[in-house]
LOMAR-680123 format. One record per residue: residue in one letter; x negated, y negated, z negated of N, C-alpha, C in turn. Coordinates in steps of 0.001 Angstrom, whole numbers, plus 500000, padded with zeros to 6 digits. Atoms other than C-alpha are relative to their C-alpha. Example, Ala and Ser with C-alpha at 12.3 -4.5 7.8 and 13.67 -1.06 7.14 Angstrom:
2
a499110501190500000487700504500492200499100498800500000
s500820501190500060486330501060492860500770498910499270
end
This chain:
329
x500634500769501061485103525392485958500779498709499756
x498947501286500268487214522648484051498509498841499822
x500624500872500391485547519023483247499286499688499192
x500891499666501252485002519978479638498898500491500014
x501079499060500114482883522702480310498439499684500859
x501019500524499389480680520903482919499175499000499596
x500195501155500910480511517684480907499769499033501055
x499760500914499638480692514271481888498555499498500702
x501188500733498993476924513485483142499713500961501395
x500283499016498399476810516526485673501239499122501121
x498658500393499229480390515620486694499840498490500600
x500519500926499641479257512071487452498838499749501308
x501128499901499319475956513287489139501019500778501334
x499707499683498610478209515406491611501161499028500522
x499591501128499174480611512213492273499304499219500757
x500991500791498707477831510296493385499575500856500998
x500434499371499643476654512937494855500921499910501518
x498850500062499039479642513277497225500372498909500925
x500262501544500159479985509394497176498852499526501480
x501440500245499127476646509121498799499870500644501539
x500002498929498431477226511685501668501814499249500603
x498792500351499200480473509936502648499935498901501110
x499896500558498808479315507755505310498716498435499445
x500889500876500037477413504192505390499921499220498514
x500498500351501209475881502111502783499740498106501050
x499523501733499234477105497991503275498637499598499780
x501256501154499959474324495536504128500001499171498519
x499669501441500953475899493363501503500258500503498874
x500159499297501808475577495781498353498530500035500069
x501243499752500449472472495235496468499599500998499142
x500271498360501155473087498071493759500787500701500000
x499085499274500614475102500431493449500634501222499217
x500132498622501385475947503980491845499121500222499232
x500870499133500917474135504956489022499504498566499198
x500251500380500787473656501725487136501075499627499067
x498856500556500797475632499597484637501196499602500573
x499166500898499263477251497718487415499325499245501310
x500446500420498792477413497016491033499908498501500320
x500268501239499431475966494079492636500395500038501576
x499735500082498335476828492964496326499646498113499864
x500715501621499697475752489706497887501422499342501093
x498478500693499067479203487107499279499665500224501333
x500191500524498473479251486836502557500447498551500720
x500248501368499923478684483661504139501528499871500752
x498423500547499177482520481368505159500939501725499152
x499039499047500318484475484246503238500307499699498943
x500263499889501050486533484609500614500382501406499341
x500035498524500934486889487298498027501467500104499524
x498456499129500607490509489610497374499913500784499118
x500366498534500867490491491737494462501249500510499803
x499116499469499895493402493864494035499556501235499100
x500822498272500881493228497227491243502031500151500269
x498995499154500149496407500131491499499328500700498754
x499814498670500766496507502802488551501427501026501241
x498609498976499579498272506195489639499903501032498821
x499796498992500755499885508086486995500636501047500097
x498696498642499276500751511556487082501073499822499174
x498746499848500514504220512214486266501019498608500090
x499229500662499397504710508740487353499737499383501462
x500448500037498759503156508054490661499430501703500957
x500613498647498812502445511406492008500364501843498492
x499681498645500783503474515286490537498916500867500731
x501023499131499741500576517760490857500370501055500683
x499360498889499449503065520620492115500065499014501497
x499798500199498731503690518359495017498619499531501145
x500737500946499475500873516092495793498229501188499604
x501345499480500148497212517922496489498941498953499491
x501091501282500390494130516513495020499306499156500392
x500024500815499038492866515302498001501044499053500378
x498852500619499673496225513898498826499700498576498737
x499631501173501447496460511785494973498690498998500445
x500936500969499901492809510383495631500274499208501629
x499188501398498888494176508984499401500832499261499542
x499096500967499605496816507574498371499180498870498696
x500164501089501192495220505912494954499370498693500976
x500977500936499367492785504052497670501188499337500872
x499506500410499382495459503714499812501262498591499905
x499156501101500968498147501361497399499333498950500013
x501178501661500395494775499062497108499935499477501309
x500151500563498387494185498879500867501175499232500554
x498604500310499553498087498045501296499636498350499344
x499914501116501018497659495217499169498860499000500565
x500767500679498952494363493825501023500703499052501487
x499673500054498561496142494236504016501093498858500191
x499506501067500521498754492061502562499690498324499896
x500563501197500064496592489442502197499508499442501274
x500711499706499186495436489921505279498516499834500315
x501531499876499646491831490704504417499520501270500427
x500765498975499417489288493034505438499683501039498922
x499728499016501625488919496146502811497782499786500143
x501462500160499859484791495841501760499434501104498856
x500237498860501231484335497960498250500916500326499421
x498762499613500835486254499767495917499527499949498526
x500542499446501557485330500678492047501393501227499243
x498814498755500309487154503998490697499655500505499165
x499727499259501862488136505122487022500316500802500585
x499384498507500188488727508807486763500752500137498674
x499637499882501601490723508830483434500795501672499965
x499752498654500004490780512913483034500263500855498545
x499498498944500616492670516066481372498518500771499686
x501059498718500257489517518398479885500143500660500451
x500025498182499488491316521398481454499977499831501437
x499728500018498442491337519808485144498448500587500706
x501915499612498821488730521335487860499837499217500378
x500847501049499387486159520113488668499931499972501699
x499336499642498693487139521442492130500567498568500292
x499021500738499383490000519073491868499588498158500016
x500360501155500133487817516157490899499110499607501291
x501086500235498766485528516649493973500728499693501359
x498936500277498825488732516904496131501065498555499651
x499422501330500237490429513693494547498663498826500719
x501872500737499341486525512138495445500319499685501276
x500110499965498495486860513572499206501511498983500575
x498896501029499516490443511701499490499750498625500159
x500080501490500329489272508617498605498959499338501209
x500907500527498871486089508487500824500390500264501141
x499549499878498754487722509898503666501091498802500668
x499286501106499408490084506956503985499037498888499826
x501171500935499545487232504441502932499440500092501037
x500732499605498607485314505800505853500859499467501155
x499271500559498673488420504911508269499608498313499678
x499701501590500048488536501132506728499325499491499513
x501152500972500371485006500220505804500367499539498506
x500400500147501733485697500768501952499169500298499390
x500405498924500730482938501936500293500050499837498268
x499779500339501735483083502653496606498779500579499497
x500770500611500204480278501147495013499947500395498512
x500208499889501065481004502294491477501263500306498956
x498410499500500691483568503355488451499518500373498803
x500358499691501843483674505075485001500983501254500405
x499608498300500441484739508740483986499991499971498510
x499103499379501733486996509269480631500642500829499898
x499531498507500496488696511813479144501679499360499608
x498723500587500934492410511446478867500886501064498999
x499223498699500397494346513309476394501603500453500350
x498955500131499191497599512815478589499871500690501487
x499251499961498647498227512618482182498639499558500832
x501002500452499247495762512285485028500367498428500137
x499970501339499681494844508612485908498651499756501287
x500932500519498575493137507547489374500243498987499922
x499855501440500038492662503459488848498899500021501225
x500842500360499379490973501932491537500235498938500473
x499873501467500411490125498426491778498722499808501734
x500943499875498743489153497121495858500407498954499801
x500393501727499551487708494100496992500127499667501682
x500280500772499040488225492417500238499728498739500215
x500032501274499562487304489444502628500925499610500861
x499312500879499016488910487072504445499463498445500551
x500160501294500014488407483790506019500627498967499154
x499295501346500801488965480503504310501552499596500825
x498814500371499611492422479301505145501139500937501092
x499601498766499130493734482569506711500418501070498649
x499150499038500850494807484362503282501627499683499960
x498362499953500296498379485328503141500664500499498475
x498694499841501790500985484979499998500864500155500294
x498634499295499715504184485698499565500499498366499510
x498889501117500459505110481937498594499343498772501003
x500416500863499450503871480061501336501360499654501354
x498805499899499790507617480900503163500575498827500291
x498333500674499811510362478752504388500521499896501191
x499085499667499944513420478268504973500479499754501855
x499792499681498200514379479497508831498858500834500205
x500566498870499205511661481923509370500264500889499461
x500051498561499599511799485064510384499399501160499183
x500564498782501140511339488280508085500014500845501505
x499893498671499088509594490802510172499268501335499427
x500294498838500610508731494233509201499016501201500641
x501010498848499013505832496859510337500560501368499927
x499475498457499949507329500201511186501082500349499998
x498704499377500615509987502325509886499876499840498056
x499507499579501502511651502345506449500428500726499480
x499227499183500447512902504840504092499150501598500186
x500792499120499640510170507157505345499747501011498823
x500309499349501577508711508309501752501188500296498965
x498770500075500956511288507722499797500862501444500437
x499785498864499798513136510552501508498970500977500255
x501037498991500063510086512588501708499819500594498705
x499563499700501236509923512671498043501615500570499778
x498807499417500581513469513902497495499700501086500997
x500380498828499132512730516364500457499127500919498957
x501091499366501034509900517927498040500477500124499100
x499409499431500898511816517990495019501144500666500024
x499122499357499900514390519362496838499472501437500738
x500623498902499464512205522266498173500193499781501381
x499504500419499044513241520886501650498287499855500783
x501167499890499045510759520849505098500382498573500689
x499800501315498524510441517499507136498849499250499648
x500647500609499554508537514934508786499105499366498906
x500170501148500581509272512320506251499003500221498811
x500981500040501222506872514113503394499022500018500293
x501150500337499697503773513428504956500126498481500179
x500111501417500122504219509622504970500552499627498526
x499855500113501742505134510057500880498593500268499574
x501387499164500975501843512038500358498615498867500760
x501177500715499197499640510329502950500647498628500601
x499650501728499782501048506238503463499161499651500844
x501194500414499426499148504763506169499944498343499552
x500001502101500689497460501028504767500083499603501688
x500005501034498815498429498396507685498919499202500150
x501043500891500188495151497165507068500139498997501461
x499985500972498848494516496061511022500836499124500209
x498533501058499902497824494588511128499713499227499256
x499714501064501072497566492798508135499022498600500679
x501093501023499254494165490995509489499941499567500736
x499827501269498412495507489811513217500486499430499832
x499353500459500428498178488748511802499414498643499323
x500390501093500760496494486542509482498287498971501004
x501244500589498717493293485797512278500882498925500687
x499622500772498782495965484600514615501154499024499160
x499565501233500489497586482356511990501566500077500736
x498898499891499436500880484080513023501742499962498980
x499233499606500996502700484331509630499684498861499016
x499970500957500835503497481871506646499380500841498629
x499271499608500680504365484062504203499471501948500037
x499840498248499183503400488291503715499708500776498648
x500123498905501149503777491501501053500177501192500583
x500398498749499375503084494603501264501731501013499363
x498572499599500654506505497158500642499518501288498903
x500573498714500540505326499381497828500977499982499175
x498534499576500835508676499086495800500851499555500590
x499076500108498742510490498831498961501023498481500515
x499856501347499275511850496402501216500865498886499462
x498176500815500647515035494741499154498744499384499198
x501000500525501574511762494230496002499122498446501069
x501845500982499653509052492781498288501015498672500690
x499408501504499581512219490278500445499984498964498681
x499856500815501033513461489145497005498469499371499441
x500853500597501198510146488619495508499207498730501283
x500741501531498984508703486424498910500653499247500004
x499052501327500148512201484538498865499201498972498996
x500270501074501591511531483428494927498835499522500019
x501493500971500356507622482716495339500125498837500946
x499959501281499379508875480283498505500446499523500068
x499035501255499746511703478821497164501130500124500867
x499250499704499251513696480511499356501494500700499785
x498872498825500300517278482387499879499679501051501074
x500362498877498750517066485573502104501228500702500692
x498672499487499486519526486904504529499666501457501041
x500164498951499522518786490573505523501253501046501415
x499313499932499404520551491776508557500029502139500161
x500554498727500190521224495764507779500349500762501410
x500326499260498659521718496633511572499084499913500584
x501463500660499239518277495467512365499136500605499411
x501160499370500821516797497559509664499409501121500963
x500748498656499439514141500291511344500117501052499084
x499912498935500910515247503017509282499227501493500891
x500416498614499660513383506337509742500879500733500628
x498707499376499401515639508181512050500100501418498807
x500016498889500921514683511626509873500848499692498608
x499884500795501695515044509668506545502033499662499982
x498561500066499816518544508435508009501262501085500158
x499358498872500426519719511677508634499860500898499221
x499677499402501799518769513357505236501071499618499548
x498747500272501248520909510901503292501607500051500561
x498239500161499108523885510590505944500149501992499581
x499610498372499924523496514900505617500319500116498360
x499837500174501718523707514441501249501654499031500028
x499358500652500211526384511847501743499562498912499239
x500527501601500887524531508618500692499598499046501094
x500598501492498886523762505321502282498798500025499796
x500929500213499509521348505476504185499410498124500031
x500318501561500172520721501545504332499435499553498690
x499986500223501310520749501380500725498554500776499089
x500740499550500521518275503688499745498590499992501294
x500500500372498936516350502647502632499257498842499306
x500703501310500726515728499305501139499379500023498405
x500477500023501350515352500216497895498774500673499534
x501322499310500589513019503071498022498721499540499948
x501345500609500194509543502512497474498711501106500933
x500737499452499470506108503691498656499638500178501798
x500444500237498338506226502723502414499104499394500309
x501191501470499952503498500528502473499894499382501263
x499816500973499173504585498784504980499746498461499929
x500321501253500079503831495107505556502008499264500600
x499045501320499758506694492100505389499311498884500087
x500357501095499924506348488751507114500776499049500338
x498935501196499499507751485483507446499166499246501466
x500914500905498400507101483922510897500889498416500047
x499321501477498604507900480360511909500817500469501420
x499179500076499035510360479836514673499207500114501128
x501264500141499345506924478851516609499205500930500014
x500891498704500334505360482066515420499887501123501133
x500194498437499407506486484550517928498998500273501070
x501503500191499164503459484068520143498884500908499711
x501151499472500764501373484701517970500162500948499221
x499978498492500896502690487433516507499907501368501108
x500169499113498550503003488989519927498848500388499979
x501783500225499931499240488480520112499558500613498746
x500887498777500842498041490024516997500871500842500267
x499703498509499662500268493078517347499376500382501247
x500447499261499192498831493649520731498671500189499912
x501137499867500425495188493828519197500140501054499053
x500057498804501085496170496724516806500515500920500439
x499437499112499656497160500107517362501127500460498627
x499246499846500944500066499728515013501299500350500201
x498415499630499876503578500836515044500485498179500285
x499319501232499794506328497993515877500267499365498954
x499778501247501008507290494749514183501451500071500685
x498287500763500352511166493926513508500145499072499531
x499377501266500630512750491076513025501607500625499566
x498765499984500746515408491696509982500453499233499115
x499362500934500753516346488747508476499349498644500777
x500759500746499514515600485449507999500071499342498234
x500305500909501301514569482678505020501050499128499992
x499092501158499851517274480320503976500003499252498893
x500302500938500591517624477239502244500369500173498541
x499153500066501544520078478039499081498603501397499055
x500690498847500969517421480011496558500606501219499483
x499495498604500672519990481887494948500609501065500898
x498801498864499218521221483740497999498647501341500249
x501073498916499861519763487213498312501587501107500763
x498863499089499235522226488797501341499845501241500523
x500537498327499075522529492275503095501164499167500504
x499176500469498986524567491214506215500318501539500851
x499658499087499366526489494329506977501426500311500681
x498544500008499207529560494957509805500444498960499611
x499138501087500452530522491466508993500107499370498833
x499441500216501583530664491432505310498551499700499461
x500698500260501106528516490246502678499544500227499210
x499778499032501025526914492224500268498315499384499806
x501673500373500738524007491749497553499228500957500353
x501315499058499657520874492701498357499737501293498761
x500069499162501267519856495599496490499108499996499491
x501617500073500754516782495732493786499376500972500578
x501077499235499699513636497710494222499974500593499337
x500436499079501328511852500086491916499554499183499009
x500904500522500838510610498330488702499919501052499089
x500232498897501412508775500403485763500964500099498882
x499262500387501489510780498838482961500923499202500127
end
């Protein structure tokens, strides 16, 4: 059964429906599904993150590759990255369906189950949304709210010059996972393209233990998110590319194609990894929130420097421009 044929108030009645059976219901929502618009009540000493992703097919996700469950994790998951960024706590979500007439309704119940199944890990629940009809391309928007304490949110321009860029994980992960998949190819790396894990916990010790200046999340990969924390702090950046954590898998794809690995490493996108700047004084405390999370490792690959316009890759000796990220346009 497609969307058309069910129509838009059933199809609604079995989102909530689904919605509702996905786990708890916050203290601190006063209304939610089924009216005009959700209410929730602040929470006392906090403040409020809002953050919205769109995912478009054909440009964030291909239907031959990505399952429907899969598209609705990751739509939640881009928003959570971005929380985590801030280093707040993930609290609600709100989620547009903007739909094809001929899509199942199958696939709308399994885009649903993606979404609540990762809310459920990170205390998202989604509180509310809208259902349209597109005459294009699927669209999963979803627009999440977190908290944080007062004076404990992290930016990307609060930076300078001498600290430490450190990095959560591996890089290059997705990025070769995707070319793996359009290359009909089997490996590791396409389950961290389809399914991204958000750094949420990380993001929040991090910012608890007041260990970081400076922090972005890598969703148009690591070269986008250095350059863009340099310029919001005024900074130059000096990337050191033997220090990069490259995906060992990811590294030997492109070394097996004949491509730099380093290069498309930094550039690719979709790792949602977290970048941070630490103070010189920081590493304490960065010690200390990482050992409160069950998170992959932190690297130190660069650092902040004084001249704005410098944007370096420091490789075998030599000097070389950093490379751009993904932009749309």
């Amino acid at each position: 059964m497609t969307v058309s044929e069910l129509g838009e108030r059933a199809l609604v009645a079995r989102i909530q429906a689904k919605l509702s059976t996905a786990g708890r219901q916050s203290a601190s929502l006063v209304i939610g599904i089924g009216d005009d618009a959700a209410v929730v009540a602040p929470t006392r000493n906090a403040q409020t993150v809002l953050t919205t992703d769109a995912l478009v097919e054909g440009v964030h996700f291909d239907r031959r590759f990505s399952s429907p469950e899969d598209i609705g994790y990751r739509a939640l998951a881009v928003n959570l990255s971005d929380l985590a960024a801030m280093g707040a706590a993930p609290a609600w979500a709100l989620l547009s369906l903007i739909l094809p007439a001929d899509l199942l309704v199958s696939d709308v119940e399994a885009i649903v189950t993606g979404i609540a199944g990762l809310g459920r890990q990170f205390g998202c629940e989604v509180i509310g949304g809208n259902v349209t009809e597109s005459p294009g391309p699927l669209v999963v928007d979803v627009t999440a709210v977190g908290e944080v304490r007062p004076r404990r949110v992290l930016t990307r321009g609060g930076g300078r010059a001498g600290d430490g860029l450190w990095v959560s994980g591996s890089i290059g992960a997705a990025a070769a996972g995707l070319e793996m998949l359009k290359a009909g190819a089997a490996g590791d790396c396409i389950a961290r393209y389809l399914r991204p894990e958000p750094r949420v916990r990380l993001g929040r010790a991090v910012a608890q233990a007041g260990a970081a200046r400076a922090a972005m999340d890598l969703s148009d990969g690591l070269a986008d998110a250095a350059r863009q924390l340099a310029e919001a702090s005024g900074c130059g950046v000096e990337i050191d590319a033997e220090a990069l954590p490259i995906e060992p898998a990811a590294r030997a794809w492109w070394e097996a194609v004949g491509q730099d690995a380093v290069l498309h490493a930094l550039s690719g996108g979709d790792d949602y990894e977290l970048l941070f700047a630490v103070p010189r004084t920081g590493g304490g405390r960065l010690r200390h929130a990482r050992s409160r999370v069950e998170e992959p490792a932190l690297t130190r690959i660069g650092v902040l420097t004084k001249d704005a316009g410098v944007r370096v890759l420091l490789r075998q000796g030599a000097r070389e421009s950093l490379p751009r990220g993904f932009e749309h346009f």
